[in-house]
C-alpha positions in Angstrom: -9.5 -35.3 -41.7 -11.0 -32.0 -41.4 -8.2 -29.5 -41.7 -8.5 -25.9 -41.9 -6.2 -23.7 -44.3 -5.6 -20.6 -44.9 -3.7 -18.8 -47.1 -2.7 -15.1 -46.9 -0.9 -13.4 -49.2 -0.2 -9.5 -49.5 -1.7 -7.6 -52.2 1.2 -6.6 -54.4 3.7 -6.1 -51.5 6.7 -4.6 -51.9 4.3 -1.9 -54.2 1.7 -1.4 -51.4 4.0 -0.4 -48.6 5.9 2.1 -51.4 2.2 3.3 -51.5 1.7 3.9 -48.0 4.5 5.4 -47.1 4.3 7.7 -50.3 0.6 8.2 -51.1 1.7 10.2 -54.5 2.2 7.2 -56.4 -1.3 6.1 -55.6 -3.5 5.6 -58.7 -0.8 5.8 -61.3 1.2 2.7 -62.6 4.0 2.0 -60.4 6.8 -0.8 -59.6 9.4 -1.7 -57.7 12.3 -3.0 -59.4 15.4 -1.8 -60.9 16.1 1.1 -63.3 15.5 0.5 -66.8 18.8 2.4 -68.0 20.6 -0.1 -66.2 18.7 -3.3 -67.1 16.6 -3.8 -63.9 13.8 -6.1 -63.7 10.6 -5.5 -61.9 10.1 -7.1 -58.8 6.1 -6.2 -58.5 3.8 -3.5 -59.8 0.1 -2.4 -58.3 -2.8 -2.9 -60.1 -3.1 -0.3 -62.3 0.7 -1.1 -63.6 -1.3 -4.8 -64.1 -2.9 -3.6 -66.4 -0.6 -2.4 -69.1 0.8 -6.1 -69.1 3.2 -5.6 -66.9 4.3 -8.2 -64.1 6.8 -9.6 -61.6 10.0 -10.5 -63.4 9.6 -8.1 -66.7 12.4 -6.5 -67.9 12.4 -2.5 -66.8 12.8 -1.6 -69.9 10.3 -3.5 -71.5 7.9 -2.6 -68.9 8.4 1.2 -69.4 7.8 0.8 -73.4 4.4 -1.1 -72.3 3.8 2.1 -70.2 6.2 5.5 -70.6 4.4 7.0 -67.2 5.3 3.8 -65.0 7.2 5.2 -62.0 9.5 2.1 -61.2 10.9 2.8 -57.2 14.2 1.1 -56.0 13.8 -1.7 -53.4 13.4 -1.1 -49.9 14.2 -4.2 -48.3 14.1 -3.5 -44.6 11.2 -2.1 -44.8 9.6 -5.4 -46.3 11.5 -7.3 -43.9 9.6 -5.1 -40.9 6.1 -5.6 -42.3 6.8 -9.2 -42.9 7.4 -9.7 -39.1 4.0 -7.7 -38.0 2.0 -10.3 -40.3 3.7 -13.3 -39.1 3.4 -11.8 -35.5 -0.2 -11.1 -36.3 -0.6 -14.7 -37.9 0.9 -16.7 -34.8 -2.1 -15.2 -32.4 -4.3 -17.9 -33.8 -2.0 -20.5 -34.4 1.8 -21.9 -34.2 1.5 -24.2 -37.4 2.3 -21.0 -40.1 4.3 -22.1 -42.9 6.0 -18.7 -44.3 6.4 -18.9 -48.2 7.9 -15.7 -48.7 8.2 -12.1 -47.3 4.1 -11.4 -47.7 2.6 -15.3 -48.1 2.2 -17.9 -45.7 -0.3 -20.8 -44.9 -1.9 -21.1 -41.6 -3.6 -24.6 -39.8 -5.8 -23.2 -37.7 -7.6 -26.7 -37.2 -7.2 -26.3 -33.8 -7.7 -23.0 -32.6 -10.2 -21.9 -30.5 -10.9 -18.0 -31.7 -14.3 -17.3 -33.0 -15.4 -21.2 -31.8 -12.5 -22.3 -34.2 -14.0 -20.6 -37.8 -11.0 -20.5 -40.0 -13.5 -18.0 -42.4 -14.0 -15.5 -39.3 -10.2 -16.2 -38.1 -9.1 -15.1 -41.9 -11.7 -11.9 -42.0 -9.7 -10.6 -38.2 -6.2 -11.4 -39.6 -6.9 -9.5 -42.7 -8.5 -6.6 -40.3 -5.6 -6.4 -38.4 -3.0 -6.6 -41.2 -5.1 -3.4 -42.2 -5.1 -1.5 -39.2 -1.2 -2.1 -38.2 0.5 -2.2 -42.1 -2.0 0.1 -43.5 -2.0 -2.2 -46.3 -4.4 -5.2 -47.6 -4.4 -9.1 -47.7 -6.1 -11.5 -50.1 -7.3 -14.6 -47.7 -8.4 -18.1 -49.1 -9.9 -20.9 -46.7 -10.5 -24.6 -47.4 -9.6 -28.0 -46.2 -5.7 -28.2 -47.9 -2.9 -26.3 -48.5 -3.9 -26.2 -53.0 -7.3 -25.2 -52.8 -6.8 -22.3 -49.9 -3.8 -21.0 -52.2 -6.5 -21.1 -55.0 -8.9 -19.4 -53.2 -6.7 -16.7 -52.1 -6.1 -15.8 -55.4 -10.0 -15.8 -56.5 -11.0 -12.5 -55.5 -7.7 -10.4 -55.5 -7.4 -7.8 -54.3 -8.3 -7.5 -51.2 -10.5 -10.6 -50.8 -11.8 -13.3 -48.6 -13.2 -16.3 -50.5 -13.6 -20.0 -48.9 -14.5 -23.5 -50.3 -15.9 -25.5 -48.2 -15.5 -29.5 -47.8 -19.3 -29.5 -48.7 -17.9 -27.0 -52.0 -14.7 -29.0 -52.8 -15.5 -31.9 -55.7 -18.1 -29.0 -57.3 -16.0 -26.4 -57.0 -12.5 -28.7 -58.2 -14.6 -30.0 -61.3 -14.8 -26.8 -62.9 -11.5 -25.2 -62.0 -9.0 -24.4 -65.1 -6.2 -26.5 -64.8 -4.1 -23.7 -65.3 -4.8 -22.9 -61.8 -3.3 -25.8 -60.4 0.1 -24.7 -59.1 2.9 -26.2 -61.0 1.2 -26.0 -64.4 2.7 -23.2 -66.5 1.9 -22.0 -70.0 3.7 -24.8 -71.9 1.8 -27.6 -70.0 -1.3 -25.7 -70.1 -0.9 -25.4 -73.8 0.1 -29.2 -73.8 -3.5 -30.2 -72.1 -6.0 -28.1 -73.9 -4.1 -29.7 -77.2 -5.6 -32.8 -75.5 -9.0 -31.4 -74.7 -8.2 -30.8 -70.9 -9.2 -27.9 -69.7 -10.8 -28.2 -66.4 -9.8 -30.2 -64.0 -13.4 -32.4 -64.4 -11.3 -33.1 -68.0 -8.6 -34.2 -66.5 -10.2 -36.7 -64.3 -10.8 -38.9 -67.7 -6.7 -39.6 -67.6 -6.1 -42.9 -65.5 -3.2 -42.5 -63.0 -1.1 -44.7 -66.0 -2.1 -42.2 -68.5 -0.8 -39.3 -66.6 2.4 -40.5 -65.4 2.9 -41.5 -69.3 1.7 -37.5 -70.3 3.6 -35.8 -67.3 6.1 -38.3 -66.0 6.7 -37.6 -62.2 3.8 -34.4 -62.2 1.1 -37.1 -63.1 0.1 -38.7 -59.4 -0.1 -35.1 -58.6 -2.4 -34.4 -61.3 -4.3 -37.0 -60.8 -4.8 -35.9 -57.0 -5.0 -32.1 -57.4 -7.6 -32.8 -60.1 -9.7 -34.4 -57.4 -8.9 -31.9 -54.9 -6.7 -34.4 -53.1 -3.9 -32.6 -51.5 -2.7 -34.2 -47.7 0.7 -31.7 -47.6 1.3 -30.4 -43.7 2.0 -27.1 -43.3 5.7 -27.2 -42.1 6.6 -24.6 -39.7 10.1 -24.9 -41.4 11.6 -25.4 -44.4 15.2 -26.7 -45.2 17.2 -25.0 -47.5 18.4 -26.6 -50.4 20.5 -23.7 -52.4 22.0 -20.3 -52.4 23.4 -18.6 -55.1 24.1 -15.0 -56.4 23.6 -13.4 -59.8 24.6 -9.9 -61.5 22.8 -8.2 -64.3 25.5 -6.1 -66.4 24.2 -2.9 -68.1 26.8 -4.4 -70.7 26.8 -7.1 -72.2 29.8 -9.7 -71.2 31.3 -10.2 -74.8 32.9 -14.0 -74.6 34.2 -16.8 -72.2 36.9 -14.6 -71.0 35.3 -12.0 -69.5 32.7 -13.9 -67.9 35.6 -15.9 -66.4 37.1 -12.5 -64.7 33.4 -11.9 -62.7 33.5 -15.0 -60.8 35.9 -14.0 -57.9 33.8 -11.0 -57.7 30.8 -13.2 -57.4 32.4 -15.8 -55.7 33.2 -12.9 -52.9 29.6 -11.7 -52.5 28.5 -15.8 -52.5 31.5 -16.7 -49.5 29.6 -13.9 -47.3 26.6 -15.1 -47.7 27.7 -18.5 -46.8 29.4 -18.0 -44.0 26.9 -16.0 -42.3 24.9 -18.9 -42.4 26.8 -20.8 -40.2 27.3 -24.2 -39.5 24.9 -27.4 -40.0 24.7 -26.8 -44.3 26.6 -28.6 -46.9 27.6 -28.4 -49.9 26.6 -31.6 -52.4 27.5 -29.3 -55.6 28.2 -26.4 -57.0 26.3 -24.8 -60.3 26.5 -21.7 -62.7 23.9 -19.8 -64.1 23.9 -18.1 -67.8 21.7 -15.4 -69.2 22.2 -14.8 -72.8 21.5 -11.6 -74.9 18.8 -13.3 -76.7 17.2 -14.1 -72.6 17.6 -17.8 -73.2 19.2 -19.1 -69.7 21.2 -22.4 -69.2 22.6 -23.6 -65.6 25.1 -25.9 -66.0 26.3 -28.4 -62.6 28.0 -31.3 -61.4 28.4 -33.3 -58.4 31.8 -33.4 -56.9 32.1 -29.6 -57.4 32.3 -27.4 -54.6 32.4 -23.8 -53.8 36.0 -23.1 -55.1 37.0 -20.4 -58.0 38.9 -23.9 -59.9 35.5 -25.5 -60.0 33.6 -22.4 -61.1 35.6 -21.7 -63.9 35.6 -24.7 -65.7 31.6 -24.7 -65.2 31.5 -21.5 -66.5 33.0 -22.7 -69.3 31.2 -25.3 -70.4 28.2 -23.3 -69.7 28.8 -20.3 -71.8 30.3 -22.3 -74.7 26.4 -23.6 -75.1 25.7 -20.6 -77.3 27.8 -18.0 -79.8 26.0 -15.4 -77.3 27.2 -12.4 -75.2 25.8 -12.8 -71.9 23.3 -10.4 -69.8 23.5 -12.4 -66.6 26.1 -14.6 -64.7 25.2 -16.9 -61.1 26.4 -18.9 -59.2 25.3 -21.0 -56.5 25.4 -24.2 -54.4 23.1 -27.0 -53.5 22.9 -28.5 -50.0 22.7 -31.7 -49.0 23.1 -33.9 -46.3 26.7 -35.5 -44.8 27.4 -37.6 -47.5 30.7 -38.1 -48.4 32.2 -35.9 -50.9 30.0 -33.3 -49.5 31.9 -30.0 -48.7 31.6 -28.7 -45.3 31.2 -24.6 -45.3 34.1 -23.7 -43.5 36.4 -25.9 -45.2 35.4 -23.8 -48.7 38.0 -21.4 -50.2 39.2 -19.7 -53.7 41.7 -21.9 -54.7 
């Protein structure tokens, strides 16, 4: 079939509204995040941060050694939250199939709209235009024929670019792309295939479907698809939730197992809320932890039959923390959802004890 995607996706977000609404940290390295004396990590950066090194996830304090003059702004969150809504309102004029993927990135069907005689490349310049002319800031847009290859594209020309492959473009276009543009392949597989001569995705179509699965376990149909630019995903107009969790960064390190153990009713407090104000239809298969070490290596640590109470928690974190002679930077926990099997723990049967 046919299909028309797009994908949009905000031009370092959270930075370009700080931008707007504060044009002095325009043209100087800049990030959002949390302060470096207190070991925040930066959430994104604009472009001329980018090019220090720095990115999404860096340690504050790291990214300020890359760059002394980085200005680093505390999150606004609402007013995300407010642009996020004018995009997706903006997004839903052309179409009702828009899958949100975060705050500032969502895929769009527009397959069967009927704007501009139903040209998803002309439907993508007027979203972008409006995005502009409401937010004041700018959107990367890519269009093709499934959801990978319009993410793909909407990263091509960044920032502030339109670029679309068409179904005439696709088997060209997929033969020469790096595979570490295919979403889902990080550095270690990357490394991994050009150790085997695979570097483009025309390299990877000499691996047999057998091959692959052998190479990549479960990943390897995918390969095998994505390297033919295969991809029939729908674009969901919802998504189901499958976890929540919370997580404190301490601006001291958490020495051993017992003073780790005395955070978790204070996380356990801040994770109940969270809960409950989700209200009801979710349950709870499991419950996990989450441990950062000083040395950054991170371990998570869960078990079915576990639910959200402070007894199961604390022999997790436990067993979790005893993993390494480390003091800890980070603690988590969380829950996954599941369905009504039993054993599953409804949410307002959940307490401390």
């Amino acid at each position: 079939m046919n299909r028309k995607i797009i994908h949009c996706d905000a031009d370092c977000f959270f930075a370009a509204i700080e931008m707007r609404d504060n044009p002095n940290l325009r043209n100087r390295p800049m990030a959002v995040g949390g302060s470096a004396d207190r070991r925040g990590v930066i959430s994104t950066c604009n472009y001329e941060a980018r090019e220090y090194g720095i990115h999404s996830a860096m340690a504050s304090a790291h990214a300020m050694k890359l760059c002394p003059d980085l200005v680093i702004v505390p999150h606004r969150m609402e007013k995300y939250r407010e642009a996020s809504i004018v995009m997706r309102e903006i997004f839903h004029n052309y179409t009702n199939l828009v899958e949100p993927l975060s705050l500032d990135e969502a895929y769009l069907d527009v397959s069967e709209s009927t704007a501009f005689d139903g040209s998803a490349t002309r439907i993508a310049e007027e979203i972008r235009q409006k995005i502009y002319e409401r937010l004041k800031i700018t959107v990367s847009a890519g269009v093709s024929n499934s959801k990978f290859l319009a993410k793909v594209a909407s990263d091509w020309q960044k920032p502030n670019g339109l670029f679309v492959i068409t179904p005439a473009q696709v088997d060209s276009f997929v033969q020469q792309l790096p595979v570490s543009k295919i979403h889902g392949v990080g550095k270690v597989t990357t490394s991994k295939m050009n150790q085997l001569g695979i570097h483009t995705c025309l390299d990877l179509r000499q691996y047999d479907l057998v091959n692959l699965s052998n190479l990549f376990g479960s990943f390897g149909p995918r390969l095998y698809d994505l390297a033919r630019g295969i991809d029939h995903r729908e674009v969901k107009t919802s998504r189901v939730r499958k976890s929540l969790s919370v997580e404190h960064t301490y601006p001291v390190d958490l020495p051993d197992g017992e003073a780790c153990q005395k955070q978790i009713p204070i996380l356990l407090d801040e994770l109940s809320n969270r809960l409950q104000r989700l209200g009801d239809g979710f349950y709870v298969s499991k419950a996990f932890v989450k441990v950062k070490f000083s040395d950054f290596s991170t371990t998570t640590l869960e078990r079915a039959g576990t639910g959200p109470g402070l007894v199961d928690y604390e022999q997790l974190m436990i067993e979790a923390v005893s993993r390494k002679a480390k003091s800890v930077r980070l603690l988590g926990i969380g829950v996954r959802f599941g369905g009504l099997e039993t054993g599953n723990f409804q949410l307002d049967l959940f307490n401390h004890a």
